[in-house]
C-alpha positions in Angstrom: 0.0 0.0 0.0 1.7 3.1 -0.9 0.9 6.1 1.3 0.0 9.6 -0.8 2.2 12.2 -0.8 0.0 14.3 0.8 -0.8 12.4 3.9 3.6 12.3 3.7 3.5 16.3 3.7 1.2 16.4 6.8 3.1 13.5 9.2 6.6 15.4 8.4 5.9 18.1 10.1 4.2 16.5 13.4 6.7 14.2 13.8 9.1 16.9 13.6 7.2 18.8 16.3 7.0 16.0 18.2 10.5 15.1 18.4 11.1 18.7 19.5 8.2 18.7 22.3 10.2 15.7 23.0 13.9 15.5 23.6 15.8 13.1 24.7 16.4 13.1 28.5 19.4 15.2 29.0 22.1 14.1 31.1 21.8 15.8 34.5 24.9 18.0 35.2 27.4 16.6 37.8 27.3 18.2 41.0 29.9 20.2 42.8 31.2 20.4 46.1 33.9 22.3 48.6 37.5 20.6 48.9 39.7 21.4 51.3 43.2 20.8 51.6 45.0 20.7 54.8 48.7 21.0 54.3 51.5 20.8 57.3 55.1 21.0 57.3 55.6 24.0 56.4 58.3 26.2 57.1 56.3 29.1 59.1 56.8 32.6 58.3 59.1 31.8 55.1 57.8 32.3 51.6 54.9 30.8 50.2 52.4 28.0 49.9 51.5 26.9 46.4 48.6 24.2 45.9 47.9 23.7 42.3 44.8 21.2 41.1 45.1 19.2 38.4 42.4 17.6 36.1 43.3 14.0 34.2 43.4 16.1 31.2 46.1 17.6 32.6 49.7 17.5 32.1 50.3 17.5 35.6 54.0 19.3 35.4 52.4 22.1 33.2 50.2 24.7 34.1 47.2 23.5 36.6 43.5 23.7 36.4 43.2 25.5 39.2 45.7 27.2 41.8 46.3 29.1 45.0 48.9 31.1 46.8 49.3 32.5 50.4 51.9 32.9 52.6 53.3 30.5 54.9 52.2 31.9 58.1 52.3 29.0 60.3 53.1 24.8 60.1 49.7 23.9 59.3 47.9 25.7 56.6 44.6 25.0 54.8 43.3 26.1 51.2 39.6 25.5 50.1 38.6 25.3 46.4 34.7 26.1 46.1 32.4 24.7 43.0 34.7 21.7 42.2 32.9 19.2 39.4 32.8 15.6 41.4 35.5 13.9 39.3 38.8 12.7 39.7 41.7 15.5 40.6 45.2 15.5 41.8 46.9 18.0 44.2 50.6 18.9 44.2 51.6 21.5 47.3 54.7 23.1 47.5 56.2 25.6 49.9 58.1 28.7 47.5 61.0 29.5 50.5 62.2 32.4 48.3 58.1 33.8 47.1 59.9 33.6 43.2 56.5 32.0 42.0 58.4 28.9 41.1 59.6 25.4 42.6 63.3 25.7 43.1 65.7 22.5 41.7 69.2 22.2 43.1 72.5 21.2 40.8 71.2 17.5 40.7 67.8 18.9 39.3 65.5 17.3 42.3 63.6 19.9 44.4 64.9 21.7 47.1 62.0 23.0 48.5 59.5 21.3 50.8 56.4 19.5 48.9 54.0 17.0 48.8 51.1 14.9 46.7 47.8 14.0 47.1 47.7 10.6 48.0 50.6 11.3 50.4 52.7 10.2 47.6 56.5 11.1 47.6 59.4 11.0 46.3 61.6 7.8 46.6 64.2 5.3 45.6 61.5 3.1 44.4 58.2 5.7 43.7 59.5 6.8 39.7 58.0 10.5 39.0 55.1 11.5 39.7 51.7 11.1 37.6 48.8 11.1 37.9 47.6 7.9 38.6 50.3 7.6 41.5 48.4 11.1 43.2 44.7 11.0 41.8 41.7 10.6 44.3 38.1 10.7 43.9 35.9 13.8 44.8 32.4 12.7 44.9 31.3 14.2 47.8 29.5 17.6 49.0 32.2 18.2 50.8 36.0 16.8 50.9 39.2 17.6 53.0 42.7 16.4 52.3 45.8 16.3 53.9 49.0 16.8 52.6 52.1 16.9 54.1 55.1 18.5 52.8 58.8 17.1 52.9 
């Protein structure tokens, strides 16, 4: 039975208003949340805390997602990033002894100023470099706090 062109003309258009009446169920968006990160072992009263958040898109020795800086006023410090997406992050923390913005390398090229990983992850004979599936962690949560201690 072949259908008239016609009857064709008319059902094009409804069915094109129906699938926009109708879409298709959007995704909801992911929610966010507060993380906090409590670092210690600091130096108190010289230089600079950096923490610097990085996505898995990231190149995590390159420029972060996200970042803070305040000064090192005491052992313990903590830094809160509001409206994180719940996904999967990794922190790097470092203490700038000399406030030049950068983490200082000595003649051998390792660090020589304090820092520390998410994860509690650290430099070792054994460890390799860091990436980021050595320092990643889940945030999934409302609300999140992390500690990080610097060495």
């Amino acid at each position: 039975m072949k259908i008239p062109n016609s009857i064709c003309m008319l059902l094009i258009p409804l069915l094109a208003l129906f699938c926009l009446a109708n879409p298709l169920q959007a995704q909801p968006a992911p929610p966010f949340g507060r993380l906090t990160v409590r670092v210690d072992g600091l130096k108190a009263g010289k230089g600079n805390l950096v923490v610097k958040v990085f996505r898995k898109e990231d190149d995590i020795f390159g420029p972060p997602w996200r970042e803070k800086t305040m000064a090192a006023t005491g052992p313990v410090l903590t830094v809160e990033f509001a409206d994180l997406t719940c996904s999967t992050y990794a922190i790097f923390a470092f203490q700038d002894l000399n406030a030049n913005g950068t983490l200082d390398h000595n003649w051998m090229h390792l660090p020589s100023e304090p820092l520390g990983w998410s994860n509690q992850w650290h430099f070792g004979l054994f460890t390799g470099m860091p990436t980021f599936e050595k320092t990643k962690f889940g945030f999934s949560q409302q609300h999140l706090e992390i500690a990080i201690s610097l060495r």
